[in-house]
C-alpha positions in Angstrom: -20.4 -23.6 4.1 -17.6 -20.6 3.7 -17.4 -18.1 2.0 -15.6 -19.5 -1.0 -17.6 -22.8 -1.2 -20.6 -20.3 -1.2 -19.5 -18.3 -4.4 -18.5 -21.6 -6.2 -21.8 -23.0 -5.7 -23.8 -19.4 -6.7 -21.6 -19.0 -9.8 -22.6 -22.7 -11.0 -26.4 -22.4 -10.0 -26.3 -18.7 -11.9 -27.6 -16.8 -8.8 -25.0 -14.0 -8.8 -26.3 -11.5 -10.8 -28.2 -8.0 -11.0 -27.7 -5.9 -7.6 -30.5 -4.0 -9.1 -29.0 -0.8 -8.0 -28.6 1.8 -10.8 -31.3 2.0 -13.4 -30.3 1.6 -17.2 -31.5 4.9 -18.3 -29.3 6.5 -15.6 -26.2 4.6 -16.9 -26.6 4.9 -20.9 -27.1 8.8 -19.6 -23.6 9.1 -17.4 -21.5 6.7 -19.2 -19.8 9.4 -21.6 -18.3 11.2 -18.5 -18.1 9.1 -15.3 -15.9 6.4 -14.4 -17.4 3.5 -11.6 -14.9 2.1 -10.1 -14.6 -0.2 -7.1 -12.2 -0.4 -5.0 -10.0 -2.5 -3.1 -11.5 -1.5 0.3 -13.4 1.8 1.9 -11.8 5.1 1.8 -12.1 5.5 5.6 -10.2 8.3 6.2 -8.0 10.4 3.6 -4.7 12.2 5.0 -1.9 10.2 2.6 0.4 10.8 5.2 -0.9 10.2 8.5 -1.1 6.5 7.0 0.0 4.6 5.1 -3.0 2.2 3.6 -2.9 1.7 0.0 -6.4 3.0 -0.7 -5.6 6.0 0.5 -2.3 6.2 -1.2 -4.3 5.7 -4.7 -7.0 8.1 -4.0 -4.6 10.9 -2.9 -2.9 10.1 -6.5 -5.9 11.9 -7.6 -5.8 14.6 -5.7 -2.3 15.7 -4.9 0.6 15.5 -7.2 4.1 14.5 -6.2 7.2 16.6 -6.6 8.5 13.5 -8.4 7.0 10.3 -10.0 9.0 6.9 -10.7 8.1 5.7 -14.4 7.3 2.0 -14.9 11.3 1.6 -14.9 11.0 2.5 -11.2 13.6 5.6 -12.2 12.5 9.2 -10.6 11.5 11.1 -13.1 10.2 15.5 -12.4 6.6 15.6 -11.8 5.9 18.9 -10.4 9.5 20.2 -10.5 11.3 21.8 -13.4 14.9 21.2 -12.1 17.0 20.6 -9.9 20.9 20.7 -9.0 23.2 19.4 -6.0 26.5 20.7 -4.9 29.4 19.3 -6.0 30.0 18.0 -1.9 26.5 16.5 -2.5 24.9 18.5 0.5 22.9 21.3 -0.7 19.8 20.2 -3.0 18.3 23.3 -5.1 14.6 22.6 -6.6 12.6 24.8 -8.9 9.0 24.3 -9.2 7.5 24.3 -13.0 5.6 27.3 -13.5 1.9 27.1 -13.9 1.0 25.4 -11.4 -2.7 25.9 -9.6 -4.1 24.1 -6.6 -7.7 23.3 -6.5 -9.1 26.5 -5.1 -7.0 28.2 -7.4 -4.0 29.7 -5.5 -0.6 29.0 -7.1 1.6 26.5 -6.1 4.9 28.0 -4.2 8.0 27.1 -2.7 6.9 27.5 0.6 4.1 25.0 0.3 6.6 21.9 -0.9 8.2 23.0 1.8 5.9 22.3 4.6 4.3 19.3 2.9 7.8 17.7 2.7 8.5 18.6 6.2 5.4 16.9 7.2 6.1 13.7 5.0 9.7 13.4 6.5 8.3 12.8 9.9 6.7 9.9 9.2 8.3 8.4 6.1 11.2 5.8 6.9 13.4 8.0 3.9 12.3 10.8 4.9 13.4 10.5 8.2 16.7 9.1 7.2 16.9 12.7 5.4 15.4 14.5 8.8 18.2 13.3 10.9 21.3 14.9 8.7 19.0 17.8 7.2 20.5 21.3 7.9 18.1 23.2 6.9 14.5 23.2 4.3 13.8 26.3 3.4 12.1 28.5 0.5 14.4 30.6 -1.3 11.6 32.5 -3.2 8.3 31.6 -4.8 9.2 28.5 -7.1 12.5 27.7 -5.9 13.3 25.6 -2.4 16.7 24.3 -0.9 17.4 21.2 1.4 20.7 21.3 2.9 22.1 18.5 4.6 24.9 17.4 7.2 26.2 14.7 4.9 25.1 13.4 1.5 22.1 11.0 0.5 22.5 9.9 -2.8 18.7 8.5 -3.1 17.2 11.5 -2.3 15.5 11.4 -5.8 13.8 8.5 -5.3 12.9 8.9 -1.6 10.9 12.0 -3.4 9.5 10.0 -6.6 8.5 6.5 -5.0 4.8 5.4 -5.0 5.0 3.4 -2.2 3.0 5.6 0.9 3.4 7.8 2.2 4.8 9.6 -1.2 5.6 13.3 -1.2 2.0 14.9 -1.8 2.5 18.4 -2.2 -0.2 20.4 -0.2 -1.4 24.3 0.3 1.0 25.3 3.6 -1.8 25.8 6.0 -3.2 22.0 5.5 0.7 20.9 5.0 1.2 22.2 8.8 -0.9 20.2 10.1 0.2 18.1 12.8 1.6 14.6 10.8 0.0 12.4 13.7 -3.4 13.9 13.2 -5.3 13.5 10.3 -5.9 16.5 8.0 -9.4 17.9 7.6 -9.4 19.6 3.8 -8.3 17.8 0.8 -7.1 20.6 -1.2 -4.4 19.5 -4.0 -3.1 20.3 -7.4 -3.7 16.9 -8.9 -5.9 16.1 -11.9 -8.9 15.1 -10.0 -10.7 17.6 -7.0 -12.0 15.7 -4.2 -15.9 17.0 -3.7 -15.7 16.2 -0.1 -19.4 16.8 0.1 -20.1 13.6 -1.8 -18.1 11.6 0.6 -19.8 8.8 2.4 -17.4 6.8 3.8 -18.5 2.9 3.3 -20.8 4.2 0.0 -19.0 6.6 -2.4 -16.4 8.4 -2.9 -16.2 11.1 -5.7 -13.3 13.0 -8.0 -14.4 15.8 -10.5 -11.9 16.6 -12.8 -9.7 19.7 -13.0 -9.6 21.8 -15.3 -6.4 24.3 -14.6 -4.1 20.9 -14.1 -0.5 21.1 -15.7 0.2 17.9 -17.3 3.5 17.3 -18.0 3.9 17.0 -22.0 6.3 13.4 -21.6 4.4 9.9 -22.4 2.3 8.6 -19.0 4.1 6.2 -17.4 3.0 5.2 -13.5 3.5 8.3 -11.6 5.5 9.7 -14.5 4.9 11.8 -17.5 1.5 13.1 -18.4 -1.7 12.9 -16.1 -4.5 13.7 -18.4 -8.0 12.8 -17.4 -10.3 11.6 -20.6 -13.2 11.1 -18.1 -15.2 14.1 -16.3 -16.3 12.2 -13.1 -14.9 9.0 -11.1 -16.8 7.9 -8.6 -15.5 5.3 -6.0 -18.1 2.8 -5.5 -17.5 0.6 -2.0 -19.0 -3.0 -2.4 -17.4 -5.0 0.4 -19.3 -7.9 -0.5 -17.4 -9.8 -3.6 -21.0 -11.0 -5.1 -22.3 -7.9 -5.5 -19.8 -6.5 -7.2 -19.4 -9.4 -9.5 -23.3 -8.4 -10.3 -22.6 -5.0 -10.7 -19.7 -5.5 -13.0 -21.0 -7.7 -15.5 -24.8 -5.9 -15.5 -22.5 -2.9 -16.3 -23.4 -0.7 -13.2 -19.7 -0.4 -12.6 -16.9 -0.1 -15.1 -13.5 -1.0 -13.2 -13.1 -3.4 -10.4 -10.1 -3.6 -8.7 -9.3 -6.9 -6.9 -12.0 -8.9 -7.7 -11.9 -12.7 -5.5 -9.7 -15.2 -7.7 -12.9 -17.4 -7.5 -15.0 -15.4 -9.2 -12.2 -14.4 -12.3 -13.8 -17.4 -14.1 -17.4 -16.1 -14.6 -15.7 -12.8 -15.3 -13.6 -14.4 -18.3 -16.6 -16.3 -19.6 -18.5 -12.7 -19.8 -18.2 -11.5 -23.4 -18.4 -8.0 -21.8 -15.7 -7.6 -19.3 -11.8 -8.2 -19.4 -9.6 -9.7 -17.0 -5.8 -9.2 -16.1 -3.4 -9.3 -13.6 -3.3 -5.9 -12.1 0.6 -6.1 -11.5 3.5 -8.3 -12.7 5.5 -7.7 -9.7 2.5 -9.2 -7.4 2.0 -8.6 -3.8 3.6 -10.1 -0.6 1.1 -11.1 2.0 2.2 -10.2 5.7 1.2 -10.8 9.4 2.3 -7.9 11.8 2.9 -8.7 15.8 2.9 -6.4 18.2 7.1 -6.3 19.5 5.6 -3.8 22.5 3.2 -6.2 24.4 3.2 -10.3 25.3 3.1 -12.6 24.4 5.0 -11.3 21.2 7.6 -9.0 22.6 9.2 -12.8 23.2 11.2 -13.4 20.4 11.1 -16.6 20.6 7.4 -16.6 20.6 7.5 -14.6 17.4 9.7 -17.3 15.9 7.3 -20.1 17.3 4.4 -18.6 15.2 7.0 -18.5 12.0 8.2 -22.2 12.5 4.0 -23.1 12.3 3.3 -21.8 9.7 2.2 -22.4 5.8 2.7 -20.4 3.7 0.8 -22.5 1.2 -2.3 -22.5 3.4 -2.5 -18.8 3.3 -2.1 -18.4 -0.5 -4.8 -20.7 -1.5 -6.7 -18.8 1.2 -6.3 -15.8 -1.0 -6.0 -16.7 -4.0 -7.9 -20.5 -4.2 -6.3 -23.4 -6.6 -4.6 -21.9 -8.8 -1.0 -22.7 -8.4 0.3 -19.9 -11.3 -1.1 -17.2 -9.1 1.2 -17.8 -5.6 5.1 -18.8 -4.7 6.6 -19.9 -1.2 8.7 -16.8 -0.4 11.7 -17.8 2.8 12.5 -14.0 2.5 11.6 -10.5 2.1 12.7 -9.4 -0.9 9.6 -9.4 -3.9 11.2 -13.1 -5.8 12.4 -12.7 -9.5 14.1 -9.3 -8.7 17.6 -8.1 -8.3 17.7 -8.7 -4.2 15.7 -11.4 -3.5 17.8 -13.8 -0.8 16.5 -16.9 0.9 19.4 -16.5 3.3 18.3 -17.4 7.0 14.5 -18.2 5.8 14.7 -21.7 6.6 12.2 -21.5 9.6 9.6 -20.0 6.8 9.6 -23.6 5.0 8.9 -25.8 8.2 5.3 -25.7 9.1 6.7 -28.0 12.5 3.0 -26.9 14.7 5.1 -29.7 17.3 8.1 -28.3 17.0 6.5 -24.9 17.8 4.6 -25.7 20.6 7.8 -26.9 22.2 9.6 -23.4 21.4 6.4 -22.1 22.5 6.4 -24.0 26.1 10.2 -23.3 26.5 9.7 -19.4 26.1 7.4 -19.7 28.8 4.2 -18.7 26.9 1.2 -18.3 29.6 -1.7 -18.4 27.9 -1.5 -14.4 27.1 -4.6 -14.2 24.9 -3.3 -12.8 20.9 -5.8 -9.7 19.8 -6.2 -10.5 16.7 -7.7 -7.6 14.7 -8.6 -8.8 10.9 -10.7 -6.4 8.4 -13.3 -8.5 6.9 -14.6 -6.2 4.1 -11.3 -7.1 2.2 -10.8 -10.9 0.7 -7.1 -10.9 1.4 -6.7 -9.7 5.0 -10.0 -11.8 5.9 -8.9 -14.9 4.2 -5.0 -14.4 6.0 -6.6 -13.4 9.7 -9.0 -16.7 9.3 -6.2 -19.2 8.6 -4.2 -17.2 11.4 -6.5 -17.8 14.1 -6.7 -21.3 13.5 -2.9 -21.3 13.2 -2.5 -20.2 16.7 -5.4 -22.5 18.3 -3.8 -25.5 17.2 -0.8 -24.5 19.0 -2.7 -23.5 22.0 -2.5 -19.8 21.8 -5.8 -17.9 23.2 -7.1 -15.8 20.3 -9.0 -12.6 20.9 -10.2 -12.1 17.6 -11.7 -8.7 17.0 -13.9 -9.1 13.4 -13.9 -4.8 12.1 -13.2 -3.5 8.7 -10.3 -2.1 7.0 -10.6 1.8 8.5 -11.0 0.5 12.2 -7.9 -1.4 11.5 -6.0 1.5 9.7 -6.7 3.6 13.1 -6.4 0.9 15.7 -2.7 -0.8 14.2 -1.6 2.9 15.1 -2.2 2.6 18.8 0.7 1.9 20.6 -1.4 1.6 24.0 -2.0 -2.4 25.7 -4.5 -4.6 23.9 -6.7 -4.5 27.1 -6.9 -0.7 26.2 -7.2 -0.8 22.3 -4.5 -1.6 21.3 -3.7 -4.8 19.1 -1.2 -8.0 19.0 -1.6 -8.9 15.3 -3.0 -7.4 12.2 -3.0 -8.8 8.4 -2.4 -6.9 5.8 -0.2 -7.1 2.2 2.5 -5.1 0.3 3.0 -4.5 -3.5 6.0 -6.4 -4.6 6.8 -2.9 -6.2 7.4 -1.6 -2.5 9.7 -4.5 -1.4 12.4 -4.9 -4.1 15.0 -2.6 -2.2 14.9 -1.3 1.5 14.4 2.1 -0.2 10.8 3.1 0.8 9.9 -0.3 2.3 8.6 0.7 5.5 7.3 -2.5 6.6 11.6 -3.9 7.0 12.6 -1.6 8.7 13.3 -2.3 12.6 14.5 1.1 14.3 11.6 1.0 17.1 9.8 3.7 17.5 10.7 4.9 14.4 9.6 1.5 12.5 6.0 1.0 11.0 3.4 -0.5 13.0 4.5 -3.5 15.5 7.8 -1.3 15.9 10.3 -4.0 15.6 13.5 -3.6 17.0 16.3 -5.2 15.3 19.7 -3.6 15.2 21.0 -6.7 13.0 18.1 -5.6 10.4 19.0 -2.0 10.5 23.0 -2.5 10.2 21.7 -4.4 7.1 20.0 -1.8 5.5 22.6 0.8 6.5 25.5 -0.9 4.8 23.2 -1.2 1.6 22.1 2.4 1.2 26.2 2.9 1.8 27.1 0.0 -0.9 29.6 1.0 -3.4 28.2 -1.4 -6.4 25.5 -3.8 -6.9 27.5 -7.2 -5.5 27.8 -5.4 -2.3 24.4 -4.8 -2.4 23.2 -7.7 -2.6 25.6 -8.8 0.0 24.6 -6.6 2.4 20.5 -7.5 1.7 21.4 -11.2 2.2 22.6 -10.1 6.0 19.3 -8.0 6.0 17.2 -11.1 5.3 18.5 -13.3 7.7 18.2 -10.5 10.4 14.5 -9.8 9.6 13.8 -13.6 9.5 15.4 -13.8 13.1 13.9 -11.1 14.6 10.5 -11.6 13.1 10.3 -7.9 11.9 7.2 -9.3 10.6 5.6 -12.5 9.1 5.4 -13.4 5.3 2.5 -15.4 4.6 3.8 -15.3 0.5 3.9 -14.2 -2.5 0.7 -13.7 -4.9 -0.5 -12.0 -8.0 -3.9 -10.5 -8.2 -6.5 -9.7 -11.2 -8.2 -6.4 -11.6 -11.2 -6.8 -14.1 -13.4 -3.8 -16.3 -15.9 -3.5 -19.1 -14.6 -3.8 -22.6 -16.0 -0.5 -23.1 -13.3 1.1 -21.4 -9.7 1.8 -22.4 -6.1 2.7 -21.2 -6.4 0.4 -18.4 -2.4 -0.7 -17.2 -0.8 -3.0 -15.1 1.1 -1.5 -11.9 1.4 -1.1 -8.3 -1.9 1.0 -7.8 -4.6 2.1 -10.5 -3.7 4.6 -12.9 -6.8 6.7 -14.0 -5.0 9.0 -16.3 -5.2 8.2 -19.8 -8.6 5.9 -19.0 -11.2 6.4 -21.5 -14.6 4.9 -21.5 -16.8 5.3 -24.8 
């Protein structure tokens, strides 16, 4: 019996229930102040810029606040900056910091330290580094006010610094901020509404986030990473339960208040609980993704790549995640989240065939040998388990060897970063998935782009792809946009920058006794109140 036939059957025979971990007393005593909440998947490691994993991404929204925030509009809007002005030629950005402004071990927040945090993000943010290459200089001109000069204009550079997709520009104290970007930082010192209390941490248990006192909210209406960030609870602690049943259990016994991705199975014992309330956690849904290795056989071969593409179903991998229900998944030929502005099916055909015959010949003709696929697939998250299972059988029915490596979502966050051979731990294929909010535009969506090295993890080289995206950050109007986005789709498609598995919204769930719980990309715990 799997997994999923498994939680049916224990929902119907009543056996989910109490995890019996947190006594009553202790919860009625707690409840005014802390916030449960369980999470998509551990916090394994927490440097929001060595990586680029979502949990880490939401946590470090906590703890670290962003020079700008995008509103629910997806428009920049000033976070920690007061103002700002650009030269009339368009190459010399002036910022000034809002006064006020404390970090958590209460030294102000200067010039100097947006400056190093920003030179840190641009080395391994795909805008960032567009900005790198033509930057003339980043400097501090005194305490609250910073310049960014540049070779040539970049009309974005507001939203490269106000997206929420990771890594986002996390302001940190200079002496963490200069730490090398491709190691991972050691203190967790920001100027965010919630302080990390590192001594709490127990990676695969708990997670904790005291509030601040000293933070400077903005006084504008909260909206995403916009606008006021005030915290109506004391304490949230990050709860890990890998294990879907128990945290159904703990949810609906009350021993945790806010889950975020609870398994689509188990939303309909959740919405027959007079206690907890159901939602999707995000209109704009999520777009499930396989990533090759281009580096290493057998998928440095494009054709290979495109073998594995012609195979597949996409409808196989929805239901995987998401079960029957049709309302919750759509085929998606493309890249582009579907519904929105750029969304192109141009050149997707090979992403509605699911020909395994037709593959195997592509397969024998580009001379596969039998190169065994490490396959590494987290299996403390529902959605990359449920994608690497229905891979693996994928490529053993087209005769593919599969090395498939069984870890959790950390290992995988660590590993997908090795560039050395699989035989040497390194990787062919990973699973993972990307908020529809991060795919809309090639503006901050790391997982298109195809420079190589430069490229998120697989490094995909595709010069087709990146002309694409060139000619649309250069586009004089929205038709030539979309033009140039239509090209970009049929490149990525060709090239197998990487594979979509589909598109799928997801629920979050929480106890009726809690409030100010929105829809969005990633949770917001501002303005969450919990009587």
């Amino acid at each position: 019996m799997d997994r999923r036939t498994f939680l049916q059957a224990s929902i119907g025979a009543g056996v989910i229930g109490t995890t019996g971990g947190i006594a009553a007393p202790a919860i009625a005593q707690a409840a005014r102040k802390t916030l449960k909440f369980v999470p998509q998947a551990n916090l394994a490691n927490f440097d929001p810029i060595w990586g680029t994993q979502y949990v880490v991404r939401n946590a470090a929204a906590l703890v670290w606040d962003t020079l700008y925030g995008v509103d629910d509009k997806l428009v920049p809007q000033r976070q920690m900056v007061e103002s700002e002005s650009v030269s009339d030629d368009g190459l010399t950005w002036t910022f000034k910091l809002r006064s006020g402004l404390r970090f958590h071990d209460g030294e102000p927040v200067l010039a100097k330290d947006a400056v190093a945090s920003l030179a840190r993000w641009s080395a391994r943010d795909p805008m960032g580094l567009m900005i790198r290459a033509i930057q003339s200089e980043l400097v501090a001109v005194d305490d609250t006010t910073f310049k960014w000069a540049l070779k040539k204009p970049y009309p974005k550079m507001l939203l490269a610094l106000a997206k929420n997709n990771a890594p986002c520009t996390f302001v940190m104290p200079e002496r963490i901020a200069k730490t090398d970007p491709f190691t991972q930082i050691k203190e967790y010192v920001g100027s965010g509404p919630m302080r990390f209390i590192a001594k709490d941490w127990v990676p695969g248990a708990i997670a904790v986030f005291e509030k601040f006192a000293d933070y400077q909210s903005r006084p504008e209406p909260s909206s995403w990473l916009a606008g006021a960030k005030q915290m109506k609870v004391d304490r949230v602690e990050w709860i890990i339960m890998p294990d879907p049943a128990t945290a159904l259990g703990a949810l609906q016994n009350g021993e945790v208040d806010w889950w975020e991705n609870p398994l689509s199975d188990l939303v309909p014992a959740l919405q027959g609980s007079l206690d907890v309330a159901v939602d999707i956690a995000d209109p704009l849904g999520n777009v499930g993704a396989f990533r090759m290795n281009h580096l290493y056989p057998p998928f440095d071969n494009p054709d290979i790549r495109r073998a594995v593409l012609m195979a597949m179903r996409q409808e196989d991998y929805m239901r995987a995640i998401v079960g029957s229900d049709d309302a919750l998944w759509k085929r998606m030929p493309g890249f582009f989240t579907p519904g929105t502005t750029f969304y192109s099916e141009q050149g997707g055909d090979i992403l509605k065939q699911g020909n395994v015959d037709a593959a195997k010949a592509l397969l024998a003709k580009a001379g596969y040998d039998g190169t065994p696929v490490t396959c590494i697939v987290a299996q403390d998250n529902p959605i990359t388990k449920a994608q690497g299972d229905v891979t693996a059988d994928l490529l053993r029915r087209l005769g593919m060897k599969v090395d498939f490596v069984a870890t959790d979502w950390g290992t995988v966050g660590s590993r997908r970063a090795s560039k050395k051979p699989p035989k040497e731990g390194g990787w062919n294929m990973f699973h993972t998935w990307h908020a529809g909010a991060d795919c809309l535009s090639p503006a901050g969506y790391n997982a298109l782009r195809a420079n190589g090295d430069k490229a998120w993890f697989g490094w995909p080289s595709s010069p087709t792809t990146e002309a694409g995206i060139t000619e649309w950050f250069e586009a004089k109007d929205i038709e030539a946009e979309k033009a140039a986005l239509a090209k970009t789709n049929a490149a990525a498609v060709n090239d197998v920058v990487y594979g979509v598995t589909g598109f799928f919204l997801s629920y979050q769930a929480w106890r009726k006794n809690v409030s100010g719980i929105r829809s969005g990309p990633l949770p917001f715990f501002w303005g969450v109140t919990k009587t």
